[in-house]
N, C-alpha and C positions, 0 to 999 in steps of 0.2 A: 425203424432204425435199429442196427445192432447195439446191441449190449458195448459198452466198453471192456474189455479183459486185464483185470487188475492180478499180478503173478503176485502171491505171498510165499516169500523164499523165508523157513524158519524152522525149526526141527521143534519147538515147543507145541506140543497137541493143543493144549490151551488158547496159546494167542494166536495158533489156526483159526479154530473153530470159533473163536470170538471173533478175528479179523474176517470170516468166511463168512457169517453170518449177518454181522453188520455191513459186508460189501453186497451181498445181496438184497437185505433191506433200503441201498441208496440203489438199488440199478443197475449195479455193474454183476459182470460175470466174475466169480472169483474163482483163481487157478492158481494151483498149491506143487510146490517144490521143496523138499525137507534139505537140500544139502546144494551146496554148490554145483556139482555134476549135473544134479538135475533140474536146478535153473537156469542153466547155459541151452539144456535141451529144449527147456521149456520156452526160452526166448526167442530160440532157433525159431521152433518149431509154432509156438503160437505170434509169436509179434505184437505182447501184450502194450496197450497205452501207456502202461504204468508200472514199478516193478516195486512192492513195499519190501524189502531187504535190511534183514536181521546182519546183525555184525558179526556175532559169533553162530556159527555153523558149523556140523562137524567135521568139514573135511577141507574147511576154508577160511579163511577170517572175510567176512561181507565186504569191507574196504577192497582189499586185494580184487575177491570180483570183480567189485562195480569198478574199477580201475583198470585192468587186466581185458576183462571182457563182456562186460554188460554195458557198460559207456561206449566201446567201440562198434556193440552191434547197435543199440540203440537209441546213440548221441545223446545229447543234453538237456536236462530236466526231465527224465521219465524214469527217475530212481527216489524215493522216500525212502530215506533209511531211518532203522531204527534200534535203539541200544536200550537196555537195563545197565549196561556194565560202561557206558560210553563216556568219552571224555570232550572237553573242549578243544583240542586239541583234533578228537576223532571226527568231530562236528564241521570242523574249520576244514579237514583234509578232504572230506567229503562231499562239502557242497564247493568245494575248489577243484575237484574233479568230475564236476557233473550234475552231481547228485538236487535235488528241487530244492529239498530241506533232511532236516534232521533231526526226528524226535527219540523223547527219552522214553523206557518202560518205565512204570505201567504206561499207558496210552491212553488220553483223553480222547475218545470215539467223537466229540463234539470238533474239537481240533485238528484230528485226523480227515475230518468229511471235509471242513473247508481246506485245508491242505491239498487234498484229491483234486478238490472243484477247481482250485486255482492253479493247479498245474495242468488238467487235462485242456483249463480253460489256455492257460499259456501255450502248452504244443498248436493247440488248434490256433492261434491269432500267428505264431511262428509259422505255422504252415499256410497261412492264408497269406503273409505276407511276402515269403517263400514265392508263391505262387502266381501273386501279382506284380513279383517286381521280376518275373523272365519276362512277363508284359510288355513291360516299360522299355522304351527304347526301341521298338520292332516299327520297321515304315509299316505303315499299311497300306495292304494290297490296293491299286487302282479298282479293281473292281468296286471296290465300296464308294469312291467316290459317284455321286449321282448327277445325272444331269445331261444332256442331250443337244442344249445349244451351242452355235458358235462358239462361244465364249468358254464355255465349259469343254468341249473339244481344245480347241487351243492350249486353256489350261491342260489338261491332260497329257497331251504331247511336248509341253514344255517340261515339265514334270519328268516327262519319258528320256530327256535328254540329260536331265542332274542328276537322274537316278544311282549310275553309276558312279559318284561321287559322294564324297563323305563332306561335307558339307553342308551347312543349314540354310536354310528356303524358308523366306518369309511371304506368304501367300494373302494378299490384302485384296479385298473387295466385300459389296455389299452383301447382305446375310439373304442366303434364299437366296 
């Protein structure tokens, strides 16, 4: 199974190489973006699960991004942001746009791991739900129906007559 790809957008060498370090001790692949510009590239281009994004950057304020254009490439809950300098206010805007959560610097690494787990866990049950509700509502093909008797011919061909209608078929008889 692949690695998860977690993008750390932050220009601080420090909470790189600590948030690099501790993303590869949980599993995941960590990929690093120092500025605005080149988190947009990095999003493009790699399509990470997750995006941990610093506020202040040098060539962007992180809201404005995640706002602007990391929410629009890659929808909702796959941004953790993160501030030293952040306000309640910055907290509120930000998981109102998107965003999973929102923590303060420094960063509790014990906090941050279940944070991860519980957002990569929510994309995936979003997508699996996603998934099974184009399911829902589709007739199924005659072919899957089984059976070769009378009875079951019959059925089939009456079937083949309502098909073309939107309407609901209550189909009763004994099982087997």
């Amino acid at each position: 199974m692949a690695k998860e790809r977690i993008l750390i957008v932050d220009d601080d060498p420090n909470i790189v190489g600590m948030l690099r370090q501790f993303l590869a001790k949980q599993g995941y692949e960590p990929l690093v973006a120092q500025s605005g510009k080149e988190a947009i590239s990095a999003v493009r281009r790699e399509r990470p699960a997750l995006v941990l994004l610093d506020v202040r950057l040098p060539d962007v304020n992180g809201l404005e991004l995640l706002t602007q254009q990391i929410h629009p490439e890659l929808g909702d809950h796959r941004v953790i942001v993160m501030s030293g300098y952040g306000t309640r206010e910055d907290a509120e805007k930000a998981v109102l746009e998107g965003a999973h959560d929102f923590l303060m610097k420094p960063i509790s690494l014990s906090r941050l791991g279940v944070t991860i787990r519980n957002c990569l866990l929510l994309n995936q049950l979003t997508q699996e739900v996603t998934e099974l509700s184009k399911g829902t509502g589709r007739p199924a093909p005659l072919r899957e129906l089984v059976g070769m008797s009378p009875k079951m011919l019959a059925l089939i061909e009456r079937v083949k007559q309502v098909a073309p209608f939107d309407v609901p078929v209550l189909i009763l008889g004994e099982n087997g």
